[in-house]
C-alpha positions as CSV (number, residue, x, y, z in Angstrom):
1,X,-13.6,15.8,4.3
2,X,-10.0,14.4,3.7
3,X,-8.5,11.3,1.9
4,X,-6.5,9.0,3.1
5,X,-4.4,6.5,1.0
6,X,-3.1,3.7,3.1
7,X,-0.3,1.4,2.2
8,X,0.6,-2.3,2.8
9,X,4.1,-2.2,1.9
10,X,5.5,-5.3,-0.1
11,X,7.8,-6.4,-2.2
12,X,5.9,-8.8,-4.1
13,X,2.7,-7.4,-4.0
14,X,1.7,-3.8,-2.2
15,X,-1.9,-3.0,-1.1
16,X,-3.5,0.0,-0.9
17,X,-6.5,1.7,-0.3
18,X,-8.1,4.9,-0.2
19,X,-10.8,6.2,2.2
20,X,-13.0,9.1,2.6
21,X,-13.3,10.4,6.3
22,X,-15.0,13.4,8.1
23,X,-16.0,13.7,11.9
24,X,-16.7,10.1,12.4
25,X,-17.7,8.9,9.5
26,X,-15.7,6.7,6.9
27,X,-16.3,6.1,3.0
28,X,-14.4,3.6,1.4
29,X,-13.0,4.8,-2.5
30,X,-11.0,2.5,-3.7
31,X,-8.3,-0.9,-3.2
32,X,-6.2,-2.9,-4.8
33,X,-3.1,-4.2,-5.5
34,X,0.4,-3.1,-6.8
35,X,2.1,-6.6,-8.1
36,X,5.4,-6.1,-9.9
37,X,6.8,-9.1,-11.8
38,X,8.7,-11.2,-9.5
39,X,11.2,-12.5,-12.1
40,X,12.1,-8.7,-12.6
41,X,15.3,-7.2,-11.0
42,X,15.3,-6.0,-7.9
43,X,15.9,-2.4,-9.5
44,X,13.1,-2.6,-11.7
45,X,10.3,-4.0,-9.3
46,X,11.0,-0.9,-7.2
47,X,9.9,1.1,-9.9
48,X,6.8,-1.0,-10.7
49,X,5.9,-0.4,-7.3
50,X,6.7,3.3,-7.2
51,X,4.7,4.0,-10.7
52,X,1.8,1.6,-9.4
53,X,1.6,4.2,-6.2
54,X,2.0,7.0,-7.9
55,X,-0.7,5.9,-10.6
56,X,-3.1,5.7,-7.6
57,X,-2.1,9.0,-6.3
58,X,-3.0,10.4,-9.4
59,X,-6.5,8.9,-9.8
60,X,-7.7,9.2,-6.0
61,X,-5.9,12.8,-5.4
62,X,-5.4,11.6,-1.5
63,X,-4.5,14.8,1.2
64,X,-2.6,12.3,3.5
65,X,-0.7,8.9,2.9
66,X,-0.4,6.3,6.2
67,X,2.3,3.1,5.3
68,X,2.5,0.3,8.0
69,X,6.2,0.4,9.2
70,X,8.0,-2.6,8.2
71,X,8.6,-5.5,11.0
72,X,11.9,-7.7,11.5
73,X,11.5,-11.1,9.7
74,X,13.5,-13.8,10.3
75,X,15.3,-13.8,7.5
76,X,17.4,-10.7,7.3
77,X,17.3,-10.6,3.7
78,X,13.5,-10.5,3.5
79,X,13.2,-7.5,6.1
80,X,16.0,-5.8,3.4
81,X,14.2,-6.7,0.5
82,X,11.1,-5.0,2.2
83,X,12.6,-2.2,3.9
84,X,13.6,-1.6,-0.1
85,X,10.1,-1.7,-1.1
86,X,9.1,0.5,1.6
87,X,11.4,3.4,0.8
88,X,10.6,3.6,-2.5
89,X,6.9,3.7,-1.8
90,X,7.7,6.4,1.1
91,X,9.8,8.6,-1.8
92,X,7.2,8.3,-4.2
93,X,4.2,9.3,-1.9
94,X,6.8,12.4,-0.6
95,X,7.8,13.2,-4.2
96,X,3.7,13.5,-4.3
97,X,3.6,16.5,-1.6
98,X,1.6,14.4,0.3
99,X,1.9,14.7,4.3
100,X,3.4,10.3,5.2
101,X,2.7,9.1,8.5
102,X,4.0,5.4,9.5
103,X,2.2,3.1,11.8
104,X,3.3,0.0,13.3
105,X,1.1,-3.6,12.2
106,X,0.6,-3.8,15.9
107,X,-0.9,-0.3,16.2
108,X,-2.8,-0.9,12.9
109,X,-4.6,-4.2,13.9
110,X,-5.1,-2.7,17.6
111,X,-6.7,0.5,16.2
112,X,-9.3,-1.6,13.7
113,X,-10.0,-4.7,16.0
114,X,-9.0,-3.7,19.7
115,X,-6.0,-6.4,19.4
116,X,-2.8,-5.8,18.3
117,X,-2.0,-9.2,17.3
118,X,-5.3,-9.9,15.5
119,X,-5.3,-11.7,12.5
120,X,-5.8,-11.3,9.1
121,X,-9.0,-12.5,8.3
122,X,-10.2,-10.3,11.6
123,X,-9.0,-7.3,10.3
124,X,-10.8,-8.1,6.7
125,X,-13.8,-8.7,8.9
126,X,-13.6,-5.4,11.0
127,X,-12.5,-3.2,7.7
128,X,-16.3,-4.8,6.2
129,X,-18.0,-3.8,9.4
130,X,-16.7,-0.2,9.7
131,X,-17.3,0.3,5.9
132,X,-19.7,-2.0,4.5
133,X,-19.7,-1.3,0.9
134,X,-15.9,-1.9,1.3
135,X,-14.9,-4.3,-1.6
136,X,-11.6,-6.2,-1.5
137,X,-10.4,-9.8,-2.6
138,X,-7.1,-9.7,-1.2
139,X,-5.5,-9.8,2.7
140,X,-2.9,-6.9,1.5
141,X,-5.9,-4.5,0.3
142,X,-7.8,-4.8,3.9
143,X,-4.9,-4.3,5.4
144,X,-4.1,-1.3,3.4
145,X,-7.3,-0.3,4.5
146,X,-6.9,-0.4,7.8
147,X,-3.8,1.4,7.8
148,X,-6.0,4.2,6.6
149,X,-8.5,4.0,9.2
150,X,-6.0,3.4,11.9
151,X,-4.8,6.8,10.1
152,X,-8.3,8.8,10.8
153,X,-8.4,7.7,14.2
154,X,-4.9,8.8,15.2
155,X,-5.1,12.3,13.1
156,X,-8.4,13.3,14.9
157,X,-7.0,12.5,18.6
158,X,-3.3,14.7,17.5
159,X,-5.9,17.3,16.4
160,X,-7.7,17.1,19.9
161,X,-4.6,17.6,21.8
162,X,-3.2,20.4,19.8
């Protein structure tokens, strides 16, 4: 059995969730969110979200750590301001000594619904149907949880090939 921690990367609120998987099957652990204080400085949000992660890491002692790789918004400055979020997340979950593999949202959605440009609320749904006692009231939670599925799925195929 391993545990997988999956990440939502953001910069005003982070998901995550942790998982449970052996062979086929899938236990969900644990969600939630990471929400720093948005009137905070930039410097100091980082590190809300960087002690929020590692806080989970703590509790939920994952083996492996999946984060969605970040996309290119429109705005330039919001694809900084997230690429930000996302290295201090990646540093903390390294600092860890915990193996990080990234996934793009495409791969992640594809993986959990068989569409890489599903939405949302059909990844939610598809998180509930592969684990049913899956609870989460948030959009970045079930999508941290998918990251961690999309995880299990790619890890076991590597393992098959190697």
């Amino acid at each position: 059995m391993s545990r997988i921690l999956g990440i939502d990367p953001g910069l005003v609120k982070t998901g995550w969730g942790v998982i449970d998987y052996s062979g086929n099957s899938l236990k969900f652990v644990a969600c939630g969110l990471v929400k720093p204080d948005s009137k905070l400085p930039l410097a100091e949000r980082l590190s809300a979200l960087s002690n929020g992660i590692k806080n989970v890491i703590e509790q939920y002692r994952p083996d492996e750590c999946a984060i969605e790789e970040t996309f290119v918004n429109k705005n330039p400055l919001s694809s900084l301001k997230l690429g930000h979020a996302r290295g201090a997340l990646m540093l903390t979950v390294s600092l860890s000594g915990i193996d990080l593999t990234e996934y793009a949202a495409t791969l992640v959605k594809k993986s959990v619904t068989g569409v890489g440009r599903a939405e949302k609320n059909q990844v939610g749904m598809m998180v509930k149907q592969l684990m049913p006692t899956a609870k989460f009231d948030s959009e970045d939670a079930a999508d941290a949880l998918a990251v961690a599925i999309c995880h299990t799925s790619h890890s076991r195929s590597y393992s098959r090939i190697t």
